[in-house]
LOZA-414273 format. One line per field, with one value per residue (C-alpha): residue in three letters; chain; z, x, y. Coordinates in pm, 1 decimal, m for minus. Example, Ala and Ser with C-alpha at 12.3 -4.5 7.8 and 13.67 -1.06 7.14 Angstrom:
LOZA-414273
res ALA:SER
chain A:A
c3 780.0:714.0
c1 1230.0:1367.0
c2 m450.0:m106.0
//
This chain:
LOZA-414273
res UNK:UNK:UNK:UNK:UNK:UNK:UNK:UNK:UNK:UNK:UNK:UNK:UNK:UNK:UNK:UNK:UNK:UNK:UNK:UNK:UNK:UNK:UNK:UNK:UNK:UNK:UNK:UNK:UNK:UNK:UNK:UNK:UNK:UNK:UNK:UNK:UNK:UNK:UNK:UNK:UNK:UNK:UNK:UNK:UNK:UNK:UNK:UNK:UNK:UNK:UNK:UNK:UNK:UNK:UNK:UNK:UNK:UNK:UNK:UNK:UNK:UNK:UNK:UNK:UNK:UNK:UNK:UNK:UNK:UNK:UNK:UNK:UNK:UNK:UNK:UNK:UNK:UNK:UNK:UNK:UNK:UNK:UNK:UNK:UNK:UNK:UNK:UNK:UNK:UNK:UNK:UNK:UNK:UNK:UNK:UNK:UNK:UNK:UNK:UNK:UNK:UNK:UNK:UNK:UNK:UNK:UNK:UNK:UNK:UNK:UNK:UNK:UNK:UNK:UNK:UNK:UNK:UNK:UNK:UNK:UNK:UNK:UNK:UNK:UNK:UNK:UNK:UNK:UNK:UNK:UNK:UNK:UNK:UNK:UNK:UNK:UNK:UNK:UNK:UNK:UNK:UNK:UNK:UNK:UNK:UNK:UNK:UNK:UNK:UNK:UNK:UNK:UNK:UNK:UNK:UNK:UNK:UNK:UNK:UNK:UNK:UNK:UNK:UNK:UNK:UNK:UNK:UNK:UNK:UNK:UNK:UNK:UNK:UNK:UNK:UNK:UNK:UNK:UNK:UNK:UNK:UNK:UNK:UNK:UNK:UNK:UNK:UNK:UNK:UNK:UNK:UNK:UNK:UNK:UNK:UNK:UNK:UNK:UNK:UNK:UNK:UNK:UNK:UNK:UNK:UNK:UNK:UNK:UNK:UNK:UNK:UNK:UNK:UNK:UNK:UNK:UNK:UNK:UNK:UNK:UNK:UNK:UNK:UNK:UNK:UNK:UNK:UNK:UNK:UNK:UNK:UNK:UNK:UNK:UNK:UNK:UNK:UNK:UNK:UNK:UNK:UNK:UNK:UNK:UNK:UNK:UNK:UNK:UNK:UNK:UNK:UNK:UNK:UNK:UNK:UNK:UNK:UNK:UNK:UNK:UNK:UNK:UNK:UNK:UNK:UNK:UNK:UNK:UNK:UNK:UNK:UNK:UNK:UNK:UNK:UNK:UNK:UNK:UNK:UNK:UNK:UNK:UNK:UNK:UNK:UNK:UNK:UNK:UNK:UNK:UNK:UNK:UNK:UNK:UNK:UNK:UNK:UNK:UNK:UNK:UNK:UNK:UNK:UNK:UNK:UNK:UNK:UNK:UNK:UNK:UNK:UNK:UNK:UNK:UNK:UNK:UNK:UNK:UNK:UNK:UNK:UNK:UNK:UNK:UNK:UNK:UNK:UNK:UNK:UNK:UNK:UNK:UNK:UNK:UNK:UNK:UNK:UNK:UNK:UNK:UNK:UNK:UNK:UNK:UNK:UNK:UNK:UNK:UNK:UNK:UNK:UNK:UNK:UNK:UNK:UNK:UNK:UNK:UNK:UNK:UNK:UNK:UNK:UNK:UNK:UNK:UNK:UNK:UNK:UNK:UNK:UNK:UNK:UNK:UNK:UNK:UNK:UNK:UNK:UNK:UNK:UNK:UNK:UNK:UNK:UNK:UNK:UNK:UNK:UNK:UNK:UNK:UNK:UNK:UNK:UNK:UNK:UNK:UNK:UNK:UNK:UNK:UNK:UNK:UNK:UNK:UNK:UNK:UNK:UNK:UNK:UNK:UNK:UNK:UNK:UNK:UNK:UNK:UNK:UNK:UNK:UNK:UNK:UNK:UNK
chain A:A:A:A:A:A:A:A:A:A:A:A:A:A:A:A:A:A:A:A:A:A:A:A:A:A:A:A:A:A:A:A:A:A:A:A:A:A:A:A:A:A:A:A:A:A:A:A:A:A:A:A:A:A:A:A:A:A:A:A:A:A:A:A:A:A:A:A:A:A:A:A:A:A:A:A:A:A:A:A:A:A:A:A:A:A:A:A:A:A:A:A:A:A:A:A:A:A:A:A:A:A:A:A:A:A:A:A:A:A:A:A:A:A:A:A:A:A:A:A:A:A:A:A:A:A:A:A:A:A:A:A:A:A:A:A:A:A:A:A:A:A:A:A:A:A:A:A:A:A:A:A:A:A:A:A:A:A:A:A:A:A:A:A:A:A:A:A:A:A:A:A:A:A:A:A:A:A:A:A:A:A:A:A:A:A:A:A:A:A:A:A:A:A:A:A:A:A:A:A:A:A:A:A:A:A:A:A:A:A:A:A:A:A:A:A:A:A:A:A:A:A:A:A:A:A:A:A:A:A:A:A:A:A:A:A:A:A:A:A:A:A:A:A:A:A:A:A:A:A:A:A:A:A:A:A:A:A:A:A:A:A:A:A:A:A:A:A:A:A:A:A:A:A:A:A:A:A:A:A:A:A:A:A:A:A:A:A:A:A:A:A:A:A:A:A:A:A:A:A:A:A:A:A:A:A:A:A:A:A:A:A:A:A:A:A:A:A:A:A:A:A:A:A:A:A:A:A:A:A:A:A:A:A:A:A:A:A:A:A:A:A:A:A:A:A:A:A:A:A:A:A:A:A:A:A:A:A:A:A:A:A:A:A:A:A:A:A:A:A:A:A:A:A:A:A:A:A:A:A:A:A:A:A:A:A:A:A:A:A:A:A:A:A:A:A:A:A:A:A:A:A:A:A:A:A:A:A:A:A:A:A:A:A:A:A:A:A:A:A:A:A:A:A:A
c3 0.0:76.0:m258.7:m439.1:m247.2:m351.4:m708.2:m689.4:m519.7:m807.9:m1098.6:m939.2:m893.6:m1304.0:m1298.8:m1537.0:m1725.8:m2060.4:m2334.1:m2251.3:m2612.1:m2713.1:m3038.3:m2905.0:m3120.2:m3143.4:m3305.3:m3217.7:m3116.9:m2905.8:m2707.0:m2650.8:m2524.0:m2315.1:m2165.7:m2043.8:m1888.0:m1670.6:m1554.2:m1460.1:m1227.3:m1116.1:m1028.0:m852.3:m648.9:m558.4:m432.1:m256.7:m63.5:m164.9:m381.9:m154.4:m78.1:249.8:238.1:172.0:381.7:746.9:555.2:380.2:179.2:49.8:m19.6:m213.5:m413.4:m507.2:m613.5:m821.7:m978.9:m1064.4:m1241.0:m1424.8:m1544.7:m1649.4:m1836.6:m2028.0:m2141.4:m2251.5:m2420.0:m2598.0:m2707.5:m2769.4:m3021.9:m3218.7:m3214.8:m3381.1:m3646.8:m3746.2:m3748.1:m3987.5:m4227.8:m4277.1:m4424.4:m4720.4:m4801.4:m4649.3:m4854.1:m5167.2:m5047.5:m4945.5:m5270.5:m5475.1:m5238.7:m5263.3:m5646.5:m5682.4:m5482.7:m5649.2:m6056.4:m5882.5:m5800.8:m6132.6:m6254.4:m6035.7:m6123.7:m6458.7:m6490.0:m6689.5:m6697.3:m6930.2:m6932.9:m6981.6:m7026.2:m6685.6:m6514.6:m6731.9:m6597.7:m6263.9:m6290.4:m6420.9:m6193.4:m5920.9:m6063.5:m6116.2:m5800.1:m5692.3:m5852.8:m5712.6:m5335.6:m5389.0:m5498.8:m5253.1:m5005.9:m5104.6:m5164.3:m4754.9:m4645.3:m4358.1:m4232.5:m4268.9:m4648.8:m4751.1:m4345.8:m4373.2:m4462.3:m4195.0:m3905.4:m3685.9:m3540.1:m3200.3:m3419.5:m3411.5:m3642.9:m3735.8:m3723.2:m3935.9:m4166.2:m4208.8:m4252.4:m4535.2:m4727.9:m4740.4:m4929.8:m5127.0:m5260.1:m5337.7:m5512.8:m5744.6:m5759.2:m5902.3:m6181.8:m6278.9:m6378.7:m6567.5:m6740.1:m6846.9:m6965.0:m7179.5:m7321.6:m7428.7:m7553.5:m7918.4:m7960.3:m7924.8:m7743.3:m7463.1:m7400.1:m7347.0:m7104.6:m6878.4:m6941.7:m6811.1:m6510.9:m6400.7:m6360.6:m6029.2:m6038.5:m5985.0:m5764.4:m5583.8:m5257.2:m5222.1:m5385.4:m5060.2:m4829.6:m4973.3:m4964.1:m4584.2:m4443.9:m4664.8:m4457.5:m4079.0:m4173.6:m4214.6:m3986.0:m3695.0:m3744.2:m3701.7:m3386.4:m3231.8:m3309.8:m3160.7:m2896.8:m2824.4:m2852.2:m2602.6:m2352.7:m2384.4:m2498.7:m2349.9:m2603.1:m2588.3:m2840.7:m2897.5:m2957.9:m3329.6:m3464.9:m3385.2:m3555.0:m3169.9:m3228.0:m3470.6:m3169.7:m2896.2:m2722.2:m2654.2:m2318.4:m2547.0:m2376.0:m2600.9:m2725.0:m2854.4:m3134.7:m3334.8:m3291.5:m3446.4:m3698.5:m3783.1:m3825.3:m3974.1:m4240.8:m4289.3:m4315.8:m4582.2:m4756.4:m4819.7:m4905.1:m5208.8:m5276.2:m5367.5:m5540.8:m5779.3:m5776.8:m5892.7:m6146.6:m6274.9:m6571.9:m6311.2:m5978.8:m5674.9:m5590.7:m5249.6:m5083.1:m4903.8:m4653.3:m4610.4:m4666.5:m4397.2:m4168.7:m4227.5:m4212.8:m3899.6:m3724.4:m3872.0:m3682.3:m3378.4:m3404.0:m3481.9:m3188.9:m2958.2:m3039.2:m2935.3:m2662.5:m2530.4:m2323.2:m2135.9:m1895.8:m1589.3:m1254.5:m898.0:m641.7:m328.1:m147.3:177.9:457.7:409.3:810.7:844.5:1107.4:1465.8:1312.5:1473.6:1345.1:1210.6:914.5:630.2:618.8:453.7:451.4:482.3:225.9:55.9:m131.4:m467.0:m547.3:m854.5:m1183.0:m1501.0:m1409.9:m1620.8:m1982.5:m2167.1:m2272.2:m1979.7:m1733.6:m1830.9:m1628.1:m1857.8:m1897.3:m1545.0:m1466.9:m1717.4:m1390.0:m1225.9:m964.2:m874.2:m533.1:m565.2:m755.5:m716.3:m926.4:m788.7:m963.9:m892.2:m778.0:m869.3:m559.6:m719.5:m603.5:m758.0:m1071.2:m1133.3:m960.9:m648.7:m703.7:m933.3:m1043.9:m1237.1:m945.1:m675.5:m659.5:m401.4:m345.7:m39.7:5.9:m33.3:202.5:m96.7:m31.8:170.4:468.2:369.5:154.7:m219.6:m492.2:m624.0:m969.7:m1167.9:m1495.8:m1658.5:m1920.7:m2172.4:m2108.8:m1978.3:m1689.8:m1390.3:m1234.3:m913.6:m565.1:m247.3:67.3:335.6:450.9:823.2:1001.0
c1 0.0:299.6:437.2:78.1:67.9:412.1:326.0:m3.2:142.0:456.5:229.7:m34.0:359.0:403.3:704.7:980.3:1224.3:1180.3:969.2:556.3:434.5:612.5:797.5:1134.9:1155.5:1520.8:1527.0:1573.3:1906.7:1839.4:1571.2:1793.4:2042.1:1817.9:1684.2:1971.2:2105.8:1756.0:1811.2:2176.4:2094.9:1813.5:1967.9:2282.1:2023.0:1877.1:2234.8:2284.2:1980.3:1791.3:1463.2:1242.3:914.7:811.5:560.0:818.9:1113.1:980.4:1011.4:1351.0:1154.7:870.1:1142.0:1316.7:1036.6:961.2:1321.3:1326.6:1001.8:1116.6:1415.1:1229.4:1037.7:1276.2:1487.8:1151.4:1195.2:1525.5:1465.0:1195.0:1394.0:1684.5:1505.1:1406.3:1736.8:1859.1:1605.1:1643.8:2012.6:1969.0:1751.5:2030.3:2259.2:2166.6:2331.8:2599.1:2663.8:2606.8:2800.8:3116.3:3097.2:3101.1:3423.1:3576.3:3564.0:3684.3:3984.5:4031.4:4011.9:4321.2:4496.4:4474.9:4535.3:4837.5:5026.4:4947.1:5171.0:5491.1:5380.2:5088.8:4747.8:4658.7:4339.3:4393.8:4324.2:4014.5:3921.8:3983.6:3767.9:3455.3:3493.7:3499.0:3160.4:3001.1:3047.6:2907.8:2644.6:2552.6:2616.6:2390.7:2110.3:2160.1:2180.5:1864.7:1630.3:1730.4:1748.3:1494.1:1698.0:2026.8:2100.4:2440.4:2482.6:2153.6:2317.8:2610.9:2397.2:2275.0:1942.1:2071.9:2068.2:2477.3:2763.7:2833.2:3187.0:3179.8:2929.3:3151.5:3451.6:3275.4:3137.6:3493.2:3628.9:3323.7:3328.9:3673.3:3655.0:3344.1:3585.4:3900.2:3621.5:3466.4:3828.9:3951.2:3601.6:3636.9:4017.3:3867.1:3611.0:3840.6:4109.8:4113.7:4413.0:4349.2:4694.7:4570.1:4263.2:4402.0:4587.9:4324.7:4136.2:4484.1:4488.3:4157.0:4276.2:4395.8:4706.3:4670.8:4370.5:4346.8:4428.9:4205.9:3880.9:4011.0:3979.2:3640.2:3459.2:3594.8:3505.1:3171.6:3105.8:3223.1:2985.7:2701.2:2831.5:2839.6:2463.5:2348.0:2559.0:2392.7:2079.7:2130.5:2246.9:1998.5:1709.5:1864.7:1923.3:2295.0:2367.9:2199.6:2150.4:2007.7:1906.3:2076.9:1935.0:2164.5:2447.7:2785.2:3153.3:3259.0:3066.8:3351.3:3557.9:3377.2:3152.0:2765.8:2856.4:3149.1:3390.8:3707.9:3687.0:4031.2:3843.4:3656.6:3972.4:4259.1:3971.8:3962.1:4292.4:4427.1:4152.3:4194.5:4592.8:4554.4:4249.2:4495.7:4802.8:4525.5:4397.6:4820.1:4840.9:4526.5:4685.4:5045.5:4892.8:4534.8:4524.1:4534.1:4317.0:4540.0:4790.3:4751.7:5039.6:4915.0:5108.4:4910.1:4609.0:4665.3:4695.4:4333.5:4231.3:4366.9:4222.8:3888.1:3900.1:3949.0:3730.0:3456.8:3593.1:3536.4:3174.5:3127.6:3298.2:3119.5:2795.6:2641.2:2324.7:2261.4:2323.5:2173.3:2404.4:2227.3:2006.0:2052.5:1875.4:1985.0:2103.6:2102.5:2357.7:2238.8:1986.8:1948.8:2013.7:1643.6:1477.7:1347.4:1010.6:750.8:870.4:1271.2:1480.2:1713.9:1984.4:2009.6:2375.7:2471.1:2648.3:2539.6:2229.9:2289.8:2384.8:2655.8:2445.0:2177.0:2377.1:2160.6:1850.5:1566.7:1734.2:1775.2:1444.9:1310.4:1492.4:1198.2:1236.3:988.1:913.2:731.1:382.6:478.3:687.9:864.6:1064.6:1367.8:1396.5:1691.8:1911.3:2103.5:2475.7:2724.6:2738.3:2569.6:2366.7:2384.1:2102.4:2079.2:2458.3:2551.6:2643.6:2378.2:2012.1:1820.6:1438.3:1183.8:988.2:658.6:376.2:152.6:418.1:283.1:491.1:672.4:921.2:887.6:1152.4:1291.6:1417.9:1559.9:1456.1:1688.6:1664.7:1708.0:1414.1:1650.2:1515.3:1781.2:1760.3:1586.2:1668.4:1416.0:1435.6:1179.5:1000.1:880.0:526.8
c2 0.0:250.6:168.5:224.7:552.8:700.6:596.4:798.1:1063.4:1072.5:1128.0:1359.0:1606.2:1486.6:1316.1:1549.3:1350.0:1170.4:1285.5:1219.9:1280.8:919.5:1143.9:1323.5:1670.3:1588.7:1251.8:917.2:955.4:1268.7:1082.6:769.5:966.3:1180.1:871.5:726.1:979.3:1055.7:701.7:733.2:1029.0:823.9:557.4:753.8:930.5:585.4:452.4:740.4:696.8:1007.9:1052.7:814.6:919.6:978.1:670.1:395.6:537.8:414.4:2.4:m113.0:m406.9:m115.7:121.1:m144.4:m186.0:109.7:210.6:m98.9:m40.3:312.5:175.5:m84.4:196.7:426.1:107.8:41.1:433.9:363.9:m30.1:175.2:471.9:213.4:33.3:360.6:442.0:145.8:148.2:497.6:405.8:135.4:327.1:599.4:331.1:375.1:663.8:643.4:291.5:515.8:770.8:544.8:340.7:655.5:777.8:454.7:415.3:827.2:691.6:388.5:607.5:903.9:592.4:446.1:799.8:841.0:514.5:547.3:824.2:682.0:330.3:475.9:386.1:m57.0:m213.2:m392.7:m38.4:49.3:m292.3:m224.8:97.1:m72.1:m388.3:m127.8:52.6:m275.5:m444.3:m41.9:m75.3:m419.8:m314.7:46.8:m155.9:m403.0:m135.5:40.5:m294.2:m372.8:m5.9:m132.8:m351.1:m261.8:m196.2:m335.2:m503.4:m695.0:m1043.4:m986.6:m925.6:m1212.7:m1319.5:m1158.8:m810.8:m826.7:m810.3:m1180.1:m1205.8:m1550.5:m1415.4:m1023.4:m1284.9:m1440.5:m1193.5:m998.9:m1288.8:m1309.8:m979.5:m956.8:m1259.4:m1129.1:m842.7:m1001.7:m1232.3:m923.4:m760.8:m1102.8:m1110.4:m706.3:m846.1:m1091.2:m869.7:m639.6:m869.4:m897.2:m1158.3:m1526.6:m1552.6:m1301.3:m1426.9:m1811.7:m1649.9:m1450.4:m1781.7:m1990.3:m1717.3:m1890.5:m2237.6:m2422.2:m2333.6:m2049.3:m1962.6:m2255.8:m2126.9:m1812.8:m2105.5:m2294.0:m2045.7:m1908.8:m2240.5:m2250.3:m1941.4:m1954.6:m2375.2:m2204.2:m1928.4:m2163.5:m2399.4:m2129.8:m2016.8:m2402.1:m2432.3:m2135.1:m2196.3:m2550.1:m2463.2:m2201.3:m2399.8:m2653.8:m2389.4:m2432.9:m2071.0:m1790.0:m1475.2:m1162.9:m918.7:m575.4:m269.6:m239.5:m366.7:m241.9:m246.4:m354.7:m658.7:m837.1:m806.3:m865.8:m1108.9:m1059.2:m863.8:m628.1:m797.3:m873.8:m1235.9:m1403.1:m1617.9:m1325.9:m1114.1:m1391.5:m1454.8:m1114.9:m982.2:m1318.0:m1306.3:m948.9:m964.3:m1274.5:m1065.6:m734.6:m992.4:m1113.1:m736.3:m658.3:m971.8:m908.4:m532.6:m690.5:m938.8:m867.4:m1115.5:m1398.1:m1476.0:m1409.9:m1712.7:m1702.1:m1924.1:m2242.1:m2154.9:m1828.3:m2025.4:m2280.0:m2007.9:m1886.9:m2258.7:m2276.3:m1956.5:m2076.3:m2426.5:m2193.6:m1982.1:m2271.6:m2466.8:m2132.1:m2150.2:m2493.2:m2416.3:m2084.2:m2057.6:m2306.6:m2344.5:m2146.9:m2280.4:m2325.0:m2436.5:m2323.4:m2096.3:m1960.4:m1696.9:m1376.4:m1210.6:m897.8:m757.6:m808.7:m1062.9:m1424.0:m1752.3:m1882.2:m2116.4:m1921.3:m1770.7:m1543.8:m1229.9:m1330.1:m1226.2:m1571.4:m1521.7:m1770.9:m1871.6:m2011.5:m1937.8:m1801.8:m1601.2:m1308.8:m1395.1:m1155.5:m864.0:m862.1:m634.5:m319.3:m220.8:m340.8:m685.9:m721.7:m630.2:m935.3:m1222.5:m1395.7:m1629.1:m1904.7:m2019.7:m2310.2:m2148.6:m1833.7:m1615.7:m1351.5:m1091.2:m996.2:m662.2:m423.7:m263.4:19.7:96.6:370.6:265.1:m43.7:m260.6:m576.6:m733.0:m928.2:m1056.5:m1347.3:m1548.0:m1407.1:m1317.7:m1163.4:m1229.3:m1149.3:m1482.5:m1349.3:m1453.0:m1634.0:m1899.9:m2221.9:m2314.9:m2623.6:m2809.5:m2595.3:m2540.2:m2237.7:m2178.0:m1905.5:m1765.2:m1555.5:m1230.9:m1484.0:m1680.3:m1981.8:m2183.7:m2260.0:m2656.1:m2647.1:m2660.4:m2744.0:m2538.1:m2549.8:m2246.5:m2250.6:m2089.2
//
């Protein structure tokens, strides 16, 4: 009733902070940013123990409450104003794909111009040009048929709304590949003797491009390989994932949490090293597909079985390993009850990418039929309660004296195991 109160008594005053018409005048990425920083000042204020209302002051559980319902609030403002955010961010792709392909092919014709200078002008570099306008073409029109969803990024970004790092890997090779066949096949159309086009049609064979065909079909299988084994292992509760608001660069190099992850990064920079070694080599010899060393080769082979091996080897289930009374200081030894606070021990209980406010707020626990959620206890900045290896629930009084079992669901939707306590009149 004291927490029903204060929340009558807040929006009779008209709460301030946040935009009430549901349309921020400054954009979606105005209102984002608006948002979360109304619920970092919140929450500060929270951890400092200032901003309660005189109605839930006199009772720590009621004042704990309403702080967390607050919060939850305020991290629903910002999931909200997150999510417009990201799809106004996608939309303006578009352009900017135009706008870099244009750039990129202006470059790519003052190069041509510059190292022409001398050496004179070939039909390898007039090649070069229109391959370059071509493959353009293809990615502007790409671009503007998927400008919803992410224009030229739409077949790199995951289910999770991430960069795929497999699937960025893969497409890199890809399109330089269509790259280097679109300059032999210019070549050939503009060579008029028989003995120059049996060699651009030579350049083509095994010997030559066997290596980069290698390490295409590769990263193309780990690609499709790595979405099957995440959405295995996903459905079987093995891997815990949760969405993001938009896809970042960060997200090549980083785990679901933006933590720094050793497999994408070696993936990464190994396939990006062996991807600029074939860009000189097509650069050095355009008549030909790259010869990529096996050596070279091998090497991206090898960081692929890692980074496939990483996968399989990431995640796993939540888990409950006890639960326990919580004491406060000066309290006495005693059984659990209603109305005691237990603490839930375990590992795994917030999945990479569920540390902000609105995720948290998603943890329920159960208590034999009763579902309790978990309610957020702010500190300077972050939060206690929940953590990945601790939660902290009241044991509400709808709970029957007696042996029960409590289990965790997390942000992800992931159910814990279970573990029996007994609850005492």
């Amino acid at each position: 009733m004291a927490v029903q109160e204060a929340r009558q008594g807040g929006a009779e005053r008209g709460d301030e902070g946040g935009c009430t018409c549901g349309d921020c005048p400054h954009g979606a990425r105005e209102g984002h940013r608006r948002a979360v920083a109304e619920f970092l000042a919140k929450r500060e204020e929270f951890a400092s123990g200032r901003g309660l209302p005189p109605a839930v002051a006199h009772s720590a559980s009621a004042s704990r409450q309403w702080v967390s319902d607050e919060l939850t609030r305020s991290a629903g403002l910002i999931a909200e104003r997150g999510r417009a955010e990201g799809e106004a961010w996608l939309a303006r792709l578009w352009p900017r794909t135009a706008f870099a392909v244009g750039s990129t092919t202006a470059v790519l014709l003052v190069v041509q111009a510059l190292t022409a200078i001398g050496a004179g002008w070939t039909v390898a570099r007039t090649a070069g040009l229109v391959a370059a306008a071509v493959t353009g073409a293809g990615l502007s029109a790409a671009a503007y048929l998927h400008r919803a969803r992410g224009g030229v990024l739409a077949p790199v970004i995951g289910e999770d709304n991430r960069l795929s790092t497999s699937r960025a890997v893969a497409a890199g090779w890809v399109l330089f590949v269509v790259y280097a066949m679109l300059v032999l096949v210019c070549e050939l159309a503009a060579a008029s003797a028989r003995g120059r086009r049996d060699a651009l049609l030579a350049g083509l064979g095994p010997a030559h491009g066997a290596g980069v065909v290698t390490v295409v079909a590769v990263v193309c299988g780990i690609a499709v390989l790595v979405r099957r084994v995440v959405g295995l292992r996903v459905l079987g509760q093995r891997l815990q994932k949760i969405r993001a608001h938009r896809p970042r660069a960060a997200d090549l190099l980083t785990d679901d949490g933006g933590r720094g992850s050793f497999a994408d990064t070696q993936y990464v920079v190994v396939s990006a090293v062996a991807l600029a070694f074939a860009v000189v080599r097509l650069a050095r010899r355009p008549d030909r597909l790259p010869d990529l060393p096996w050596s070279l080769a091998l090497l991206v082979l090898v960081s692929a079985a890692t980074y496939l091996a990483a996968k399989y080897a990431e995640g796993g289930r939540p888990v409950l390993l006890s639960v326990v009374r919580v004491r406060e200081a000066g309290d006495l030894d005693a059984p659990i009850r209603t109305g005691d606070d237990i603490e839930i021990r375990g590992a795994g209980l917030v999945p990479a990418g569920a540390r902000t406010a609105d995720r948290l707020s998603r943890m329920v626990v159960r208590i034999g039929a009763v579902h309790v959620h978990v309610p957020l206890v702010p500190v300077t900045g972050g939060f206690s309660n929940p953590t990945d290896s601790a939660v902290q629930v009241p044991v509400p009084v709808e709970v029957e004296p007696g042996r029960v079992e409590v289990q965790v669901v997390t942000a992800a939707g992931v159910e814990t195991n279970r573990v029996a306590i007994e609850v005492m009149e």
